[in-house]
N, C-alpha and C positions, 0 to 999 in steps of 0.2 A: 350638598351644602358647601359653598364657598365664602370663604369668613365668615360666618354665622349670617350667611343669606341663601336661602334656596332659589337656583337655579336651574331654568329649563335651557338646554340650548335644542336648538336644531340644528341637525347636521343632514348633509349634502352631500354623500360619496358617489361622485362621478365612476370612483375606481380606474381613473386614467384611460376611459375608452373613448375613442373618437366619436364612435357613435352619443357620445355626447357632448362635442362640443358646438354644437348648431342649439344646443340649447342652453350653454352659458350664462347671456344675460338673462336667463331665467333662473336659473340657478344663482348667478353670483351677486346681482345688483341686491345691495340692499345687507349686506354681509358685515357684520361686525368683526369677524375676525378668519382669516383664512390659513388652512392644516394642509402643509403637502407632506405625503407620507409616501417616503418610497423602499425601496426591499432590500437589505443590504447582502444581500446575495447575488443580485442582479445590479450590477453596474449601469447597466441602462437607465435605471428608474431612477437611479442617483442623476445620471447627465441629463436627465429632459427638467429637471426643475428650474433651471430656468427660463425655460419656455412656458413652462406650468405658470411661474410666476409672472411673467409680460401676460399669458396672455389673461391671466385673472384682472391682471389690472387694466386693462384694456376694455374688456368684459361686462366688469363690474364698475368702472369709472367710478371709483372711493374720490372722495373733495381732497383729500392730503396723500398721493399715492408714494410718495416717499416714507410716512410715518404708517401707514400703513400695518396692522400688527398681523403677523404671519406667525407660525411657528411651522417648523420642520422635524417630521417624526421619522426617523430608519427603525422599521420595525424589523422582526422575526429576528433578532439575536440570540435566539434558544437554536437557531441552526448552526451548525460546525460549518459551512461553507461562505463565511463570509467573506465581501470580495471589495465592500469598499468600507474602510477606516472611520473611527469614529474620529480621528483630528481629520481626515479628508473632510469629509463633513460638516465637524464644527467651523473647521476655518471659510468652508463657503457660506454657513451661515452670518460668520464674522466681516466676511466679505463687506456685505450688504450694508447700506446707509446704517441702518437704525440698529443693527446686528439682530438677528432672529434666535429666539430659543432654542435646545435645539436637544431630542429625546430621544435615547433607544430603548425600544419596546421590544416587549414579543405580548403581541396579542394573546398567543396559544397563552402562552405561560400567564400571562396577566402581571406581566415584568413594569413595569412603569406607567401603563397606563393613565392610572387615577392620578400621577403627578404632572403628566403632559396634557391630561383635561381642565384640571385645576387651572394651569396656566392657560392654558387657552380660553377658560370661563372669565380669569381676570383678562385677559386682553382685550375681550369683546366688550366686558362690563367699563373698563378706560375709554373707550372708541365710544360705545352708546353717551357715557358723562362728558366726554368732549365734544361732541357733536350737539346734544343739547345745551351743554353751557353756553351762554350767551357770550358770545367776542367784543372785543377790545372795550372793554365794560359798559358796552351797550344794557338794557335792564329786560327782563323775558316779557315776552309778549303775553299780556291777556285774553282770553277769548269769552267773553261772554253767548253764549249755546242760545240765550232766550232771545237774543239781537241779530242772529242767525236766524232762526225759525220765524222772525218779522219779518226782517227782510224776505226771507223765500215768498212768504204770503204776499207779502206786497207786488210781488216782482211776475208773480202768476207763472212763476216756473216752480217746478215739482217740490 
């Protein structure tokens, strides 16, 4: 439940393997809101996000790839060996145009989780209402279903 609306998301964890990025625009088109989560134990998974991030957006070709809502999770801070900071972090997420959210998790632990999906439910649920809100106060389109199913018939396609 997200503000007193049940929500489904679907999620998409590539887990960072190459062997999946041939299939990307399968994965990504079509995405209301995109989670890169990397290890903060490992400094690597910190430095490939922004590669993670082109090439989502690239990928996925979103209509506003600037506003775009991302969030950035450094999971497993239930480990002693952490190697990149959480102002390292924040301030790359700060970085960025629109500044991205920005969570430390531990999965194991079950440390923040439920507040970095919340967020992530409301970004996707912004992205879905602006994308069907009609622009520059154009009025929504009607579709009547019975004037579809005339036409087909008439038309002697299926």
């Amino acid at each position: 439940m997200v503000d007193g609306q049940q929500i489904t998301l679907q999620i998409w964890d590539t887990a960072g393997q190459e062997r999946f990025h041939a299939l990307g625009v399968a994965f990504y088109r079509g995405a209301d809101c995109c989670v890169l989560v990397f290890d903060v134990t490992v400094p690597k998974t910190f430095e490939t996000l922004d590669s993670w991030l082109d090439e989502f957006l690239i990928q996925a070709g979103p209509p506003d790839p600037d506003n775009f809502p991302f969030v950035v999770i450094g999971n497993k801070i239930d480990l002693d060996s952490r190697a990149v900071s959480q102002k390292r972090a924040t301030d790359w997420c700060q970085q960025r145009s629109t500044g991205i959210p920005y969570f430390e998790t531990s999965a194991k632990e079950a440390i923040n989780v439920e507040n970095a999906f919340i967020t992530i439910a409301r970004n996707a649920l912004l992205q879905i209402v602006d994308v069907q809100s009609p622009q520059d106060g154009a009025s929504p389109i009607k579709i009547d279903r019975s004037q579809i199913e005339e036409e087909k018939e008439d038309s002697g396609c299926c």
